[in-house]
N, C-alpha and C positions, 0 to 999 in steps of 0.2 A: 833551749833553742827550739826553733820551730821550725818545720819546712812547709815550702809551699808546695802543695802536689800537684796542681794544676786547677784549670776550670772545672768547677761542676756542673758537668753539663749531661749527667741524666740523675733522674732522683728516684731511689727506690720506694717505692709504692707497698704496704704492708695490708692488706685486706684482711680484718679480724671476720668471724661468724658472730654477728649478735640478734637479737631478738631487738625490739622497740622496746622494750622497759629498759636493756641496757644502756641505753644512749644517753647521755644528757639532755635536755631540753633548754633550747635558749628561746626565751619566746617574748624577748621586748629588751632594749637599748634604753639606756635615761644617763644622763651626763650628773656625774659626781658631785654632790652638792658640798658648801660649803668654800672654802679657801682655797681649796685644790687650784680651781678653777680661777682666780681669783687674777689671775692674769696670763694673760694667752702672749705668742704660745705656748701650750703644754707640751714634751713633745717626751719619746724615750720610757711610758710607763714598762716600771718592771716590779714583781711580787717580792718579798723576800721566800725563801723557801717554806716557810709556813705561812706565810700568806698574812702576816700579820701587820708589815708596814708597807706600804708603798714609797718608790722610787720612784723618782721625774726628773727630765731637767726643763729648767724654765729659760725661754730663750730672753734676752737683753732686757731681762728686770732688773728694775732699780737697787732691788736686794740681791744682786748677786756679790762677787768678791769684789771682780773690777766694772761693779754700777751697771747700767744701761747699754754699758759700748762692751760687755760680757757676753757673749755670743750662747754660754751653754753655762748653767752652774746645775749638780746634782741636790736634790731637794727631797725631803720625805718628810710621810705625815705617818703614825700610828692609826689601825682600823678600831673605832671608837664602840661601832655595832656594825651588822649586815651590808649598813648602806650610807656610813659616816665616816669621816677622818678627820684626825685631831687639824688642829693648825699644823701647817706646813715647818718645818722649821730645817734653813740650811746645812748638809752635813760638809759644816766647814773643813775637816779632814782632809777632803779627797776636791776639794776647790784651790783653783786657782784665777787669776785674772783673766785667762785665759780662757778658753770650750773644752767643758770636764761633762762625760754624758757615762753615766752607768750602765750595762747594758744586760748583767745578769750575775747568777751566782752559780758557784760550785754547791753541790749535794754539802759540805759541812755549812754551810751561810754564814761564814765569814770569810768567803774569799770570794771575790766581786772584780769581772771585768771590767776594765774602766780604760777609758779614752779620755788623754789629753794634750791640749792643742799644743804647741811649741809658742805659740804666740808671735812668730818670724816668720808668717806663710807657706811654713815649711811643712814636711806630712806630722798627720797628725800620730803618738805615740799610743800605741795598745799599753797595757799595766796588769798585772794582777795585784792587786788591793787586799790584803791578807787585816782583818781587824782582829789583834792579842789585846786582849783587856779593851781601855777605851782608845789605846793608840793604832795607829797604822802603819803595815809597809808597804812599801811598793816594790817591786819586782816586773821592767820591762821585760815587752815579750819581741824577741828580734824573729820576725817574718823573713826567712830568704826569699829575695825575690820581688818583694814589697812596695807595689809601688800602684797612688791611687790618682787619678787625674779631674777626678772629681771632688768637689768640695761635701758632697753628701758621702754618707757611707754607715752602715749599720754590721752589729757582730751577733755571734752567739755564741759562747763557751757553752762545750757540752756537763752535762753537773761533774762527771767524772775529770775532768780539768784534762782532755788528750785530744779533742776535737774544736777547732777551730773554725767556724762558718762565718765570712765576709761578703757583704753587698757592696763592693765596688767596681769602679772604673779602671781598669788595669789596660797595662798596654797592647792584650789581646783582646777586651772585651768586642763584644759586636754592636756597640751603640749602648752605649747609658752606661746603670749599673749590672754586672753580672753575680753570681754567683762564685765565690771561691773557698774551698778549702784548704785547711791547714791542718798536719798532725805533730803531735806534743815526740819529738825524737828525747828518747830515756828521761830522767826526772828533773832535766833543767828547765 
């Protein structure tokens, strides 16, 4: 079970001491060649925790579960080298006809937040996606409280599986999407 704790409405700020070699350098954008891209939109990339395949969902392609009128199916390709990925190929699992969008993993990378639609207009359901061997479970996550008025909405499980952070519309938001948290109350 989960509770809601309320809006996030200040965010702590953590200021490291580094020098300029510590930093990363990002110093140029290029759009992922290959099939990735191969039909827009892209939308939802997330790494596995080794960085090894990429996660997407493709909106209303024709290869999704339920065709074109598919609003979200979860998609992954293997990293081939540096700056390539394998062909995309559906991870039929965790699809339904439905809007199925993956949104992150826990620290062991086999347990995967995942959102899916009801496909009745109704809200959409959080999941934890547990993969044992090549099968899957599911495990809904019941938010007190939960409730989104927007059709957009974005997550992030923290890796330790006890921190829940949502971009929605809720019935105190102050316009749009807001910020909200969640925390994981004991091992349910």
């Amino acid at each position: 079970m989960w509770l809601r704790v309320g809006s996030l409405f200040m965010l702590t700020v953590v200021v490291c001491s580094a020098t300029d070699g510590d930093l990363p350098t990002i110093n140029r954008k290029w759009r992922i060649p290959g099939d990735v891209n191969a039909h827009q939109p892209v939308v939802a990339p997330v790494l596995s925790p080794d960085g090894s395949i990429l996660y997407f969902s493709r909106k209303y392609y024709p290869g999704n579960v339920g065709g074109s009128r598919d609003p979200d199916d979860i998609w992954y390709a293997h990293r081939t080298s540096d700056s390539t990925w394998s062909t995309p190929r559906r991870l039929d699992a965790l699809n339904t006809p439905n809007s199925d969008v993956l949104f992150g993993f826990a620290a062991d990378g086999k347990t995967a937040l995942i959102q899916r639609g009801s496909g009745n207009g109704e809200t959409e359901q959080f999941a934890l996606a547990r993969q044992v061997g090549s099968q899957w479970t599911f495990d809904p996550i019941t938010i007190e409280g939960y409730t989104n008025r927007s059709s957009y909405y974005y997550a992030f499980l923290s890796p330790d599986m006890r921190t829940l952070l949502l971009s929605i519309e809720g019935p105190d938001s102050r316009g749009g999407l807001d910020l909200y948290v969640s925390h994981r109350i004991g091992d349910s």
